[in-house]
mmCIF file of the N, C-alpha and C atoms, coordinates in Angstrom:
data_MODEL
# 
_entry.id   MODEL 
# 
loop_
_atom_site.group_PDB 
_atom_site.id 
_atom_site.type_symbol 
_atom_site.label_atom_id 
_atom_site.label_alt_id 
_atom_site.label_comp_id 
_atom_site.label_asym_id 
_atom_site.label_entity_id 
_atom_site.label_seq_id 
_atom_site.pdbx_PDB_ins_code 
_atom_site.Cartn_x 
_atom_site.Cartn_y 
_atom_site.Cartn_z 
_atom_site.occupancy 
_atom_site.B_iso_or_equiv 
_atom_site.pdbx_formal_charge 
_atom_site.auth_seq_id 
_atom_site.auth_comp_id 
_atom_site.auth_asym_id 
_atom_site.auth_atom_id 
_atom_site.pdbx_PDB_model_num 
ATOM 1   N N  . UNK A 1 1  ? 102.998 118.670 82.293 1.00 0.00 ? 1  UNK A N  1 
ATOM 2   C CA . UNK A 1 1  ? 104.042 119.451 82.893 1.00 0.00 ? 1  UNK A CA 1 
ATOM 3   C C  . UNK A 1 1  ? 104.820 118.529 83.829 1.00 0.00 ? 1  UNK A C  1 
ATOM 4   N N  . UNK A 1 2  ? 105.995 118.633 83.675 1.00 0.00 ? 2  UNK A N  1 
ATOM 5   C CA . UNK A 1 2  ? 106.696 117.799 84.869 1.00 0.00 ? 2  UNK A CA 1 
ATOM 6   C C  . UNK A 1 2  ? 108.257 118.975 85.595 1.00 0.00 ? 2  UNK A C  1 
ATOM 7   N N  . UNK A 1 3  ? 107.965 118.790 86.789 1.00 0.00 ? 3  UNK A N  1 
ATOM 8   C CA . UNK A 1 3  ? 108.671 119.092 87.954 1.00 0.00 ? 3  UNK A CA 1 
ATOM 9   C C  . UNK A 1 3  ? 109.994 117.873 88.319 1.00 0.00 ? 3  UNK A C  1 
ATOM 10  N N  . UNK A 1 4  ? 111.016 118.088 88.910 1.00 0.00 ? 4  UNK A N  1 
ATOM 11  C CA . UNK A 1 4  ? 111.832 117.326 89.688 1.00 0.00 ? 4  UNK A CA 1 
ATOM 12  C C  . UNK A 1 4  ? 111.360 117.975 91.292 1.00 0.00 ? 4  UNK A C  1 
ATOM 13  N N  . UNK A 1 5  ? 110.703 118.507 91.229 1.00 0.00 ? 5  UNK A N  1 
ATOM 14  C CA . UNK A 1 5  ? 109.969 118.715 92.772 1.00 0.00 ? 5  UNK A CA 1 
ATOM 15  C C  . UNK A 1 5  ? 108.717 118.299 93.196 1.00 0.00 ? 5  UNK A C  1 
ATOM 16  N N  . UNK A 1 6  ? 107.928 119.693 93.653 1.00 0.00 ? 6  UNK A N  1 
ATOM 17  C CA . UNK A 1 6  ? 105.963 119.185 93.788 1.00 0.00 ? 6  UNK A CA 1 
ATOM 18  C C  . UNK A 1 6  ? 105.657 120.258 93.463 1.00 0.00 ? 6  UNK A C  1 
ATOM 19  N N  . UNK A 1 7  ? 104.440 120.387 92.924 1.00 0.00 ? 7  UNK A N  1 
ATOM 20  C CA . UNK A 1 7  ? 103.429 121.540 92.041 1.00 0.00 ? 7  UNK A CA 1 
ATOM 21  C C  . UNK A 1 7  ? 102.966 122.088 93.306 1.00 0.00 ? 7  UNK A C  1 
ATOM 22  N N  . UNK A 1 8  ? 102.817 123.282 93.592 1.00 0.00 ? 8  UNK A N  1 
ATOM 23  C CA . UNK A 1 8  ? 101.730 123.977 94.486 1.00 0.00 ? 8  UNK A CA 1 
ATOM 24  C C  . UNK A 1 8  ? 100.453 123.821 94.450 1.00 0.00 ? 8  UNK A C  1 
ATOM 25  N N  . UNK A 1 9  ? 100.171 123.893 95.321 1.00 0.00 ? 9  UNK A N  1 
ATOM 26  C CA . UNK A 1 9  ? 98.609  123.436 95.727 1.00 0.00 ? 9  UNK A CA 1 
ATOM 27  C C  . UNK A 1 9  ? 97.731  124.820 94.474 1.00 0.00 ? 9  UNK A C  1 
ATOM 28  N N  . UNK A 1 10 ? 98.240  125.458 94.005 1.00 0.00 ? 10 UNK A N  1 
ATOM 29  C CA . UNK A 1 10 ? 97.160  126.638 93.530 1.00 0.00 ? 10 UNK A CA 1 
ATOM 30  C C  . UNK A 1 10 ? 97.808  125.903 91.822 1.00 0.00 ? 10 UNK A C  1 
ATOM 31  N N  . UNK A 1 11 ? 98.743  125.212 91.558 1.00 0.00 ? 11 UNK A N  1 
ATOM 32  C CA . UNK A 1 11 ? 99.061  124.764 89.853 1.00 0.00 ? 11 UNK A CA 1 
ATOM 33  C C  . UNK A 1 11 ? 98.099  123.551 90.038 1.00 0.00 ? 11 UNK A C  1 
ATOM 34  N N  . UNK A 1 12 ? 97.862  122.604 91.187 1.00 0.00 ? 12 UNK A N  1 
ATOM 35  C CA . UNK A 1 12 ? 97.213  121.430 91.044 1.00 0.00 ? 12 UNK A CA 1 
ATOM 36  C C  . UNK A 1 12 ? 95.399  122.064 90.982 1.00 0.00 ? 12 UNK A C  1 
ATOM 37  N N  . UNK A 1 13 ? 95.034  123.021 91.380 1.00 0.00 ? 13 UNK A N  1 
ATOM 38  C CA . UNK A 1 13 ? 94.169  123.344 91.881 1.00 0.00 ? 13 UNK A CA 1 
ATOM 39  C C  . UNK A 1 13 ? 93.672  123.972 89.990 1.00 0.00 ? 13 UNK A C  1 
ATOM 40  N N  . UNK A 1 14 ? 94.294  124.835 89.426 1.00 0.00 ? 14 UNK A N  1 
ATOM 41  C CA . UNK A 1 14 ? 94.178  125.158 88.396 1.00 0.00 ? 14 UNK A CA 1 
ATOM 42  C C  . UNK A 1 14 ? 94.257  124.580 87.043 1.00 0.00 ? 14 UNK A C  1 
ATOM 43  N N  . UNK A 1 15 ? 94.792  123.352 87.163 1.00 0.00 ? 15 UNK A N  1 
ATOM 44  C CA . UNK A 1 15 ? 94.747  122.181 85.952 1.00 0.00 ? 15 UNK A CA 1 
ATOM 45  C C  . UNK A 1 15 ? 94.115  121.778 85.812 1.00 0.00 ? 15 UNK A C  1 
ATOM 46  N N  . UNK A 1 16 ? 93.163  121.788 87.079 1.00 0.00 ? 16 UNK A N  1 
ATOM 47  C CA . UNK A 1 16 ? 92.061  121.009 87.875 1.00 0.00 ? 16 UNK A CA 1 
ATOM 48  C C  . UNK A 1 16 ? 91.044  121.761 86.906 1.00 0.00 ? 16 UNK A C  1 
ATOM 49  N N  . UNK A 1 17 ? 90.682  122.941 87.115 1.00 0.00 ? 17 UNK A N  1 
ATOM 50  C CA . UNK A 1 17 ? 89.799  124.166 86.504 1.00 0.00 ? 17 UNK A CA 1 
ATOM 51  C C  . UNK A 1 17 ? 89.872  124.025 85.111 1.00 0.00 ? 17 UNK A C  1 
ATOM 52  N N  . UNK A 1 18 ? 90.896  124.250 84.390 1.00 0.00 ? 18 UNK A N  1 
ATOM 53  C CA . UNK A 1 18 ? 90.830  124.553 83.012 1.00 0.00 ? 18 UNK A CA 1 
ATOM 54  C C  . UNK A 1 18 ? 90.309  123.803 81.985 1.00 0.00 ? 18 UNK A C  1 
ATOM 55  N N  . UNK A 1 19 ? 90.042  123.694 80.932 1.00 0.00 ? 19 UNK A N  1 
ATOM 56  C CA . UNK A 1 19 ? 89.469  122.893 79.622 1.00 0.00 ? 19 UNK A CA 1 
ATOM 57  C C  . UNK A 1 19 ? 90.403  122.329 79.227 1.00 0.00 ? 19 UNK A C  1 
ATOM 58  N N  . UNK A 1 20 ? 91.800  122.519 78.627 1.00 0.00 ? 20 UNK A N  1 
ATOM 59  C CA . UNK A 1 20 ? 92.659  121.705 78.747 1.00 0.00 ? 20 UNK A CA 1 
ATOM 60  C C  . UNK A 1 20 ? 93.072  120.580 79.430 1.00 0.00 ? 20 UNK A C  1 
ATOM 61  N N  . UNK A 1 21 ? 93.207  119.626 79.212 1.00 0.00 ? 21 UNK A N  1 
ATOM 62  C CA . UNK A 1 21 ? 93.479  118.463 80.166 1.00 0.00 ? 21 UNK A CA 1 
ATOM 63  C C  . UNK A 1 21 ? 95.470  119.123 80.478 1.00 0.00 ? 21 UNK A C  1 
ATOM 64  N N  . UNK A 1 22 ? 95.895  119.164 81.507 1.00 0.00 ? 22 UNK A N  1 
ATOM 65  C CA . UNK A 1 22 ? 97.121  119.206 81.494 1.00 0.00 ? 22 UNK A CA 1 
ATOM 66  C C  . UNK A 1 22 ? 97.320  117.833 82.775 1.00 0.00 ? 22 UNK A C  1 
ATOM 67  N N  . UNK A 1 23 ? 98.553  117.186 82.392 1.00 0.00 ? 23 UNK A N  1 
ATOM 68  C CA . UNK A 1 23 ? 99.163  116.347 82.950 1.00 0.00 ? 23 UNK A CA 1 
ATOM 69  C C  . UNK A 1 23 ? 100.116 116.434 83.784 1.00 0.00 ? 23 UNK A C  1 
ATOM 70  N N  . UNK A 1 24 ? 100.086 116.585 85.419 1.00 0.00 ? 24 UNK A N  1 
ATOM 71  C CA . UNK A 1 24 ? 101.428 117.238 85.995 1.00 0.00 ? 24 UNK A CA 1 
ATOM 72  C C  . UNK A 1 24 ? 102.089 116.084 86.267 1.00 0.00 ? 24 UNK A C  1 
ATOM 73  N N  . UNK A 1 25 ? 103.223 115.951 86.274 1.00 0.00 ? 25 UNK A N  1 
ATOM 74  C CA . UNK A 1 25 ? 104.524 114.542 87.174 1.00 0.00 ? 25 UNK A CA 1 
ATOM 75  C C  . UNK A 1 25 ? 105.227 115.322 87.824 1.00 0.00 ? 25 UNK A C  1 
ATOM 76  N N  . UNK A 1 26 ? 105.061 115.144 89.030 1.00 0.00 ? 26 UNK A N  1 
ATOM 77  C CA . UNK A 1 26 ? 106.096 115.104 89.813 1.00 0.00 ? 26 UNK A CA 1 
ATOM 78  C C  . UNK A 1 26 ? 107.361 114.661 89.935 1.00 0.00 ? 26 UNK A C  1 
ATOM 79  N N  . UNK A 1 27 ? 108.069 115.029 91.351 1.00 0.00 ? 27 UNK A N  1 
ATOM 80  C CA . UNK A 1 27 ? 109.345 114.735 91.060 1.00 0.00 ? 27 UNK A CA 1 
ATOM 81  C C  . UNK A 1 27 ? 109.254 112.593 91.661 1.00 0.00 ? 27 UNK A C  1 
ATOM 82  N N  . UNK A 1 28 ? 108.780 112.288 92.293 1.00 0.00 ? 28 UNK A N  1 
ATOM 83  C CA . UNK A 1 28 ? 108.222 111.032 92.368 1.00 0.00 ? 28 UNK A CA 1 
ATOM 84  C C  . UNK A 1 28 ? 107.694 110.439 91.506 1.00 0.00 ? 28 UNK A C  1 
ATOM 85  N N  . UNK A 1 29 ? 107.083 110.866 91.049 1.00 0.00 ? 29 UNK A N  1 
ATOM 86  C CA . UNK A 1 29 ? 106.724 110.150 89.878 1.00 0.00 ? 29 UNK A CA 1 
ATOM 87  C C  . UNK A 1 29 ? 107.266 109.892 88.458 1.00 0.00 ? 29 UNK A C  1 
ATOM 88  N N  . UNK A 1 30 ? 108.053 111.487 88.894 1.00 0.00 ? 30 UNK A N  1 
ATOM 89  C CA . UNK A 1 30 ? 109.211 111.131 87.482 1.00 0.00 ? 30 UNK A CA 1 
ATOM 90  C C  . UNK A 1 30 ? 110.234 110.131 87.784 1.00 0.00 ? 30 UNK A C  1 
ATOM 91  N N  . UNK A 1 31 ? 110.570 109.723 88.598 1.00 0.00 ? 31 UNK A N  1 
ATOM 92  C CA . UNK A 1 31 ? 111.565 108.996 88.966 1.00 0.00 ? 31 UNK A CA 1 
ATOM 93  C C  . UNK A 1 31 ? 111.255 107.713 89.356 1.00 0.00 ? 31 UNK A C  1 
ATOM 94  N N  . UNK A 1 32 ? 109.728 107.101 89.579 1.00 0.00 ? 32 UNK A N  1 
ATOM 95  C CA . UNK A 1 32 ? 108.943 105.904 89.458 1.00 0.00 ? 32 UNK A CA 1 
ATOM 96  C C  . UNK A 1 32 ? 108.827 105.392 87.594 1.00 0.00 ? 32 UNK A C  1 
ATOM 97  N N  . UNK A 1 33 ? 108.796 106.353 86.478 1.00 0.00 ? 33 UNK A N  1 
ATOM 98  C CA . UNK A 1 33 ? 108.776 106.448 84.929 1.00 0.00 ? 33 UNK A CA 1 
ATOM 99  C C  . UNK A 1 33 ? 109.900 106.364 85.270 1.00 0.00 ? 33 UNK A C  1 
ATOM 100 N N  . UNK A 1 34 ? 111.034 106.668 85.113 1.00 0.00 ? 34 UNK A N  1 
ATOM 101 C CA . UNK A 1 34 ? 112.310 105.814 84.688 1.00 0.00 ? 34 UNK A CA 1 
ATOM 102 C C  . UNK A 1 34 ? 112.927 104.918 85.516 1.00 0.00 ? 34 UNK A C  1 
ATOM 103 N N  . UNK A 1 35 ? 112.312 104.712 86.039 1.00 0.00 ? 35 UNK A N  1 
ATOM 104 C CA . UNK A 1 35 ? 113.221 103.210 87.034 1.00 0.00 ? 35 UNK A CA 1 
ATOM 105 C C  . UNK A 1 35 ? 112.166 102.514 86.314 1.00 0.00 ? 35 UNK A C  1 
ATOM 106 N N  . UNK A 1 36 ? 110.414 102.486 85.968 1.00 0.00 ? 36 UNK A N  1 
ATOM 107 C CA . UNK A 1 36 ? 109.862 101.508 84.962 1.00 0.00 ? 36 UNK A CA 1 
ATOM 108 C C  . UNK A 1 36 ? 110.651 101.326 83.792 1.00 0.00 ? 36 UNK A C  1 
ATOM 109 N N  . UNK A 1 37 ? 110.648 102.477 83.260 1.00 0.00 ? 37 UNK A N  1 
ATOM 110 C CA . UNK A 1 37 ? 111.051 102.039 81.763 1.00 0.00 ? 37 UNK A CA 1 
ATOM 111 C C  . UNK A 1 37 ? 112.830 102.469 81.612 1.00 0.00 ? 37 UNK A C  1 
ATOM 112 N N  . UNK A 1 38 ? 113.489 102.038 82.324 1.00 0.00 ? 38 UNK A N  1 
ATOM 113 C CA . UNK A 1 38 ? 114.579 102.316 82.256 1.00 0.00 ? 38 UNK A CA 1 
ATOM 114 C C  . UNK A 1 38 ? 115.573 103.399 81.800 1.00 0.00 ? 38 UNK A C  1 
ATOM 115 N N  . UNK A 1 39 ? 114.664 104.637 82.005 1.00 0.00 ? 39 UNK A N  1 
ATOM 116 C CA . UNK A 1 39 ? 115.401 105.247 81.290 1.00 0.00 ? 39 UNK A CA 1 
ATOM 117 C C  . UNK A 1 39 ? 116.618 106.365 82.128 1.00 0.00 ? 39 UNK A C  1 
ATOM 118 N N  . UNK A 1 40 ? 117.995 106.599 82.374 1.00 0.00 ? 40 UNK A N  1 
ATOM 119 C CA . UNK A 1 40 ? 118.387 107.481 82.543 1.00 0.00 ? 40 UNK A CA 1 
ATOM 120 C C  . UNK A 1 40 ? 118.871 107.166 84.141 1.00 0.00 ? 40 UNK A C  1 
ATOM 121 N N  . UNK A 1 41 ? 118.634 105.262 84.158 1.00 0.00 ? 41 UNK A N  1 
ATOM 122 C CA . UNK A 1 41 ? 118.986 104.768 85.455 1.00 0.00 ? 41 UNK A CA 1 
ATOM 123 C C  . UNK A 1 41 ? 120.036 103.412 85.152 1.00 0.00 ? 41 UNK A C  1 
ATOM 124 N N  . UNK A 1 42 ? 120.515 102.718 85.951 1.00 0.00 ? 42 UNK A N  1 
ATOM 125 C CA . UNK A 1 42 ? 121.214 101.826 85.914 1.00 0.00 ? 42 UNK A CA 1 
ATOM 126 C C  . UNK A 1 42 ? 121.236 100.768 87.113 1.00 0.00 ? 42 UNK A C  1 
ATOM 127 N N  . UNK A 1 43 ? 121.760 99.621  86.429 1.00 0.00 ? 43 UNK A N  1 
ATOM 128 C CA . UNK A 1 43 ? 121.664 98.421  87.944 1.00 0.00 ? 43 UNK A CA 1 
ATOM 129 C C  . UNK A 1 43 ? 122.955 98.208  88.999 1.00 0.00 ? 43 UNK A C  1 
ATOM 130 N N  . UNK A 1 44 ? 122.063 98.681  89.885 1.00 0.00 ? 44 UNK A N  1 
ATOM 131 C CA . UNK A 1 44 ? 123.285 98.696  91.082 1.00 0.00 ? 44 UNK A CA 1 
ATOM 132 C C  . UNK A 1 44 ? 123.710 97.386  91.492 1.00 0.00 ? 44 UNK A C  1 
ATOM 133 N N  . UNK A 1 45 ? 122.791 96.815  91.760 1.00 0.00 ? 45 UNK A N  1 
ATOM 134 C CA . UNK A 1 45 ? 122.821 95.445  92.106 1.00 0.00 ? 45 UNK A CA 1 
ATOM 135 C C  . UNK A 1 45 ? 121.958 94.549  91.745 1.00 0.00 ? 45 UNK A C  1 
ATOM 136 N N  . UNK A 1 46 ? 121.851 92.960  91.097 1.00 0.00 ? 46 UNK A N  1 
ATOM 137 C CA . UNK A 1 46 ? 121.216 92.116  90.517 1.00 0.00 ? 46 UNK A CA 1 
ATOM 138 C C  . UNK A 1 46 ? 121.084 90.942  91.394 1.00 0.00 ? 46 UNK A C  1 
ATOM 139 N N  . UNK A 1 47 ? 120.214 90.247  91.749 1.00 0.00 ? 47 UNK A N  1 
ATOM 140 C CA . UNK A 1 47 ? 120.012 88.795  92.405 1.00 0.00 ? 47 UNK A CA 1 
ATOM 141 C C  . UNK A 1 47 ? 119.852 87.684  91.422 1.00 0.00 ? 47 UNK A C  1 
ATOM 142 N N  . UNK A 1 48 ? 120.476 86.774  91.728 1.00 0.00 ? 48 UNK A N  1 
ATOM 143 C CA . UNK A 1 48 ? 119.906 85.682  91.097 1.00 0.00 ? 48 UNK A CA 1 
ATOM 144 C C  . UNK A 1 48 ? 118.664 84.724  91.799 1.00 0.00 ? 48 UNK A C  1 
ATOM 145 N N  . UNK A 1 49 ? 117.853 83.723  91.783 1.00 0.00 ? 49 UNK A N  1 
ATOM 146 C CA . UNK A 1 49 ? 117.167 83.398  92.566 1.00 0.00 ? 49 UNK A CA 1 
ATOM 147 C C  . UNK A 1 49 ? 117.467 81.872  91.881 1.00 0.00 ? 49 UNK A C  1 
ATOM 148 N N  . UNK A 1 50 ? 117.517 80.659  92.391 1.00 0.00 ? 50 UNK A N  1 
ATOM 149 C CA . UNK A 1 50 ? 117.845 79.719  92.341 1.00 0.00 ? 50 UNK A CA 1 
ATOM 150 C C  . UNK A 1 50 ? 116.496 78.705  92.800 1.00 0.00 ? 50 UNK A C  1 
ATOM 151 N N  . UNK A 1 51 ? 116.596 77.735  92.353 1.00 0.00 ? 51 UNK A N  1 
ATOM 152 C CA . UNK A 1 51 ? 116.033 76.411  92.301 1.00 0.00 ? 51 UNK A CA 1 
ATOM 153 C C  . UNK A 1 51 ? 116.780 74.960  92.118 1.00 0.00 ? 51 UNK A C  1 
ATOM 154 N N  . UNK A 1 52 ? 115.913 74.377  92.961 1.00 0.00 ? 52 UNK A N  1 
ATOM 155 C CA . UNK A 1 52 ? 116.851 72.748  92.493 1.00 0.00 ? 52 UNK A CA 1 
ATOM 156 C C  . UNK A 1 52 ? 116.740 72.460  91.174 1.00 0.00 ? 52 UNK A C  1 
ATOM 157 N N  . UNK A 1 53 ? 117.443 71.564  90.385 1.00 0.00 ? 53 UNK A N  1 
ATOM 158 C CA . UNK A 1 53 ? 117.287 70.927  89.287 1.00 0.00 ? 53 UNK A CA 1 
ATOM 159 C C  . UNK A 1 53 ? 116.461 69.887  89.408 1.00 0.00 ? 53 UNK A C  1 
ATOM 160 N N  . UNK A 1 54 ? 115.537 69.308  89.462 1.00 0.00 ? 54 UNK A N  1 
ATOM 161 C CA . UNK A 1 54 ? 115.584 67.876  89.540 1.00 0.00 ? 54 UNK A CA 1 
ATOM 162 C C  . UNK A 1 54 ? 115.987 66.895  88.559 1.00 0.00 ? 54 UNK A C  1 
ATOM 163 N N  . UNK A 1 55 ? 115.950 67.268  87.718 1.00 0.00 ? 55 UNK A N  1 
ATOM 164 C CA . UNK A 1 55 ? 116.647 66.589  86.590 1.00 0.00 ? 55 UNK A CA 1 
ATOM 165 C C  . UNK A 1 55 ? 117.683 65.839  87.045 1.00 0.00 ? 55 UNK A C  1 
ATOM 166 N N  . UNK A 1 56 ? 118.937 67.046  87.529 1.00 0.00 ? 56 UNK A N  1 
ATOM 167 C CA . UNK A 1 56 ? 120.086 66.379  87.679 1.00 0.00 ? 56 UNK A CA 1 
ATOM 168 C C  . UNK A 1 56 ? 120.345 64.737  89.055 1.00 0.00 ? 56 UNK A C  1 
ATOM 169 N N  . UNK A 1 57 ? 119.330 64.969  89.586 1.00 0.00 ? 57 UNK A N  1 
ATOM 170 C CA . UNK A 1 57 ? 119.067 64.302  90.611 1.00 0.00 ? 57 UNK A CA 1 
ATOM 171 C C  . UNK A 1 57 ? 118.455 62.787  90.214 1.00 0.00 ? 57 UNK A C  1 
ATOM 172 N N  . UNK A 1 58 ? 118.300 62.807  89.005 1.00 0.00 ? 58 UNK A N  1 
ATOM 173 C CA . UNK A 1 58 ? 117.061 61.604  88.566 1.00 0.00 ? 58 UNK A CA 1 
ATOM 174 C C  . UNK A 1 58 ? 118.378 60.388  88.067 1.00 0.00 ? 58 UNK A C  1 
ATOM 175 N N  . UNK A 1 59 ? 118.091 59.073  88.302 1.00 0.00 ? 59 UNK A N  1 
ATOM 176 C CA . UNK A 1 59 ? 119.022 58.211  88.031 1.00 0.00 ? 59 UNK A CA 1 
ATOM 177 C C  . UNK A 1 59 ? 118.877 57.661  86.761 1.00 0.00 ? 59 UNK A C  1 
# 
């Protein structure tokens, strides 16, 4: 089951109980799954990270 909010303490409490395995996501957690796997997000901003060459430095 997934929420864009939080499950009540008596839905977590009862998933808990049953024979069924049920799977709840939250609204955190749904939104930790697509910033992993990209889905349904985009890049605001990108860094590059840099290093010397040494190569270019060699005579």
């Amino acid at each position: 089951m997934i929420t864009t909010s939080q499950f009540s303490r008596g839905v977590i409490e009862y998933a808990d109980k049953i024979d069924k395995r049920i799977v709840l996501i939250n609204g955190q957690q749904l939104a930790e799954l697509m910033i992993d796997c990209g889905i349904g997000v985009s890049d605001v901003v990108t860094y590059s990270v840099k290093r010397v060459d040494q190569d270019y430095f060699e005579a």
